[in-house]
C-alpha positions, 0 to 999 in steps of 0.5 A: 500500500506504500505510504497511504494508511489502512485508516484511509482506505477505511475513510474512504469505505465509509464515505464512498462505499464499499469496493469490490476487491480483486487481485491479479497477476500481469507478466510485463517486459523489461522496459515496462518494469524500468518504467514502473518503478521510475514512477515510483517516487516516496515508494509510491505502489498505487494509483488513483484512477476516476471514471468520470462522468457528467451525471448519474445516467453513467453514460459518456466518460472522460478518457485520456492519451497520452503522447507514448500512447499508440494512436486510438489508446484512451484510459481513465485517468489516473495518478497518485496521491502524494505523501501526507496529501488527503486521498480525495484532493490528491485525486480531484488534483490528479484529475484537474491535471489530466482533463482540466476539470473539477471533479467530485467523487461518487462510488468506491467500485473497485480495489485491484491488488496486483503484482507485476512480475518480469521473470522472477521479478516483481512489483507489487501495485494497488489501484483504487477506482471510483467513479466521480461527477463533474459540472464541466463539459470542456476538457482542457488539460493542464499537463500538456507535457504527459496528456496529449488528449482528453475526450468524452468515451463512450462503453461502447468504445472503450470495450470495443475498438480501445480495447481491441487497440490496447490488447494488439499492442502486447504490453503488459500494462496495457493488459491491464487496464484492459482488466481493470476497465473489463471490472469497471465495466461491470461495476459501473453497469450495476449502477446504471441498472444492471447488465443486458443480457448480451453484456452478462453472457460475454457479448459484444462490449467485453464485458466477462472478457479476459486476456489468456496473458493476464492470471486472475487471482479471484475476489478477495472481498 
């Protein structure tokens, strides 16, 4: 967990609900690992990553690029909360930075344990997911130096032509967060009032989809 506190985690429970708890496991290469343990600044382990959408139909979200991306790749944005920084203003921080908006948080809906190993290498890495409202509509990112673009996405689109963009890539990390947006996909899907029957039984928006390269651990909650 890095420097954040079980006492936060806790916090946040009570404010925000109730994750669901998933672990995995993600083979990465040498380079991704290089590149991961550079982010690790104060021995940072996490992210903090926000679906943000504009009202409580859940519909269209924000997703962000940035410049290393392959063209067509978008996630949810993400970023780390910094030493002695209050989780939900590093995170509202975070999200100004990445998509120039003000946001405020909605659901706790997801806590993925993972471990991301090269060889007999390995990095352990939590991510906390929640979902998150903004008044805005225009996005205009302030860190032009990471973020390249930030645009409102669809489910439709990240579970299909992303994610097909994001697998074909075969970087780990980018498996990833195909797994963590396949979870939020899921979640996000009970609030907007249930999976259809198509997306329960594995249909066209990857819901229940899981990568061969990507070993899931199973619910820890």
């Amino acid at each position: 967990m890095s420097y954040l506190k079980r006492e936060q985690i806790e916090e946040l429970e009570q404010r925000f609900g109730s994750p669901l708890r998933l672990g995995t496991r993600c083979e990465i290469s040498g380079p991704e690992l290089a590149m991961l343990r550079s982010s690790r600044k104060h021995e940072r382990s996490h992210d903090v990553t926000l679906f943000i959408f504009q009202d409580e139909d859940y519909g269209e979200f924000v997703g962000i690029s940035k410049h290393m991306f392959p063209e067509g790749i978008y996630r949810a944005p993400s970023g780390a909360v910094h030493p002695e920084e209050d989780f939900v203003t590093g995170a509202q921080r975070e999200a100004k930075e990445e998509t120039g908006l003000e946001v405020e948080f909605d659901r706790f809906i997801l806590l993925i344990e993972a471990t991301f190993t090269h060889g007999d290498q390995r990095e352990p890495w939590t991510s906390y997911v929640f979902t998150a409202f903004t008044r805005g509509e225009a996005l205009n990112p302030i860190d032009i130096d990471e973020i390249k673009e930030a645009r409102w996405i669809t489910f439709e689109e990240l579970q299909g032509d992303i994610r097909e963009r994001m697998v074909s890539t075969g970087a780990g990390l980018f498996r990833y967060r195909v797994y963590l947006h396949d979870a939020a996909f899921k979640a996000i899907s009970v609030l907007r009032g249930g999976l259809d029957d198509q997306s329960a039984d594995g249909g066209d928006q990857g819901a229940g989809r899981s990568d061969p390269e990507i070993q899931l651990l199973g619910d820890h909650g």
